[in-house]
N, C-alpha and C positions, 0 to 999 in steps of 0.2 A: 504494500500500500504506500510505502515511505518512499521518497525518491533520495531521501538523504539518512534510512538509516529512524526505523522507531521501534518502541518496545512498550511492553504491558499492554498488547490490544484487548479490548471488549465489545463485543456486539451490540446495537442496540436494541433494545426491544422490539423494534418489529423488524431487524434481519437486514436491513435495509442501508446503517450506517454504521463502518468500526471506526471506532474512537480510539486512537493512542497516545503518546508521548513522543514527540520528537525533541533533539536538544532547545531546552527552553519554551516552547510550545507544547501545548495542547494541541490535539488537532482530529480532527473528523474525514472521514473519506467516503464518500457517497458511493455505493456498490449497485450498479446492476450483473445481474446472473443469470440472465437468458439474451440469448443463446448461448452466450460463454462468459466470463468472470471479467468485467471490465471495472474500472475505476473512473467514473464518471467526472469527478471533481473532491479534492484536497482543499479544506476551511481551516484555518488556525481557526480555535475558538477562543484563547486568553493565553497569556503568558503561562507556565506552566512551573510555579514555587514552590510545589509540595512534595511531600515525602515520598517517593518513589520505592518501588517493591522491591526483590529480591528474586525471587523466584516465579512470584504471580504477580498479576496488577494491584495495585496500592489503592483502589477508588473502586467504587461500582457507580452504576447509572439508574437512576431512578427509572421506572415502568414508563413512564413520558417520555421517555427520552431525550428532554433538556432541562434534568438537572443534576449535578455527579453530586456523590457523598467522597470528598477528600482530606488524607492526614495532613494539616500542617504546621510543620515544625514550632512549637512554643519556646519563649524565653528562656524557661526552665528543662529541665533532662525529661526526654518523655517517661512515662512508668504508663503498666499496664495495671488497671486494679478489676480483680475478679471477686464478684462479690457471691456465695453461693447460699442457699436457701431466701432466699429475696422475699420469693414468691410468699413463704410459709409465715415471713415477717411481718409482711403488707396485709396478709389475713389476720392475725394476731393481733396489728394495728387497728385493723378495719372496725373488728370484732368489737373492743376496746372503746372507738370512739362512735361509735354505732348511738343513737337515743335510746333509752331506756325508758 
């Protein structure tokens, strides 16, 4: 899709557009597939600041297809926090603050 070279692609919801990473860009490429696999047209969509994957793409694309969910780098070190039983807590809360 890249003329110059991209990584972490994702499809978009309706098959239609993959979105990647090219250096410093964001970028979109409009796909037709009949009769054969052509690339219709390349859109930067914004500067592209954020934390990039490793192995897989670092963002996903909402169901619309024009909005992404992406990491970007904060002031402080990132940390991951896993919180587990939540669910069982929020019930307990619920319970709790319920009228009587």
């Amino acid at each position: 899709m890249s003329e110059n070279g991209g990584v972490e692609p994702v499809w978009s919801p309706d098959g239609r557009t993959l979105f990647y990473r090219a250096p410093g860009r964001f970028m979109a490429a409009t796909i037709d597939a009949t009769p054969e696999f052509t690339v219709l047209r390349r859109d930067t969509l914004f500067a592209d600041v954020y934390l990039r994957g490793v192995e897989q793409a670092n963002y996903d694309v909402a169901a619309s297809g024009s909005e992404f969910l992406m990491v970007r780098r904060g002031p402080d070190q990132q940390r991951i926090v896993i919180v587990l039983g939540w669910l069982d807590e929020l019930r307990e809360r619920m319970t709790q603050a319920a009228p009587r």
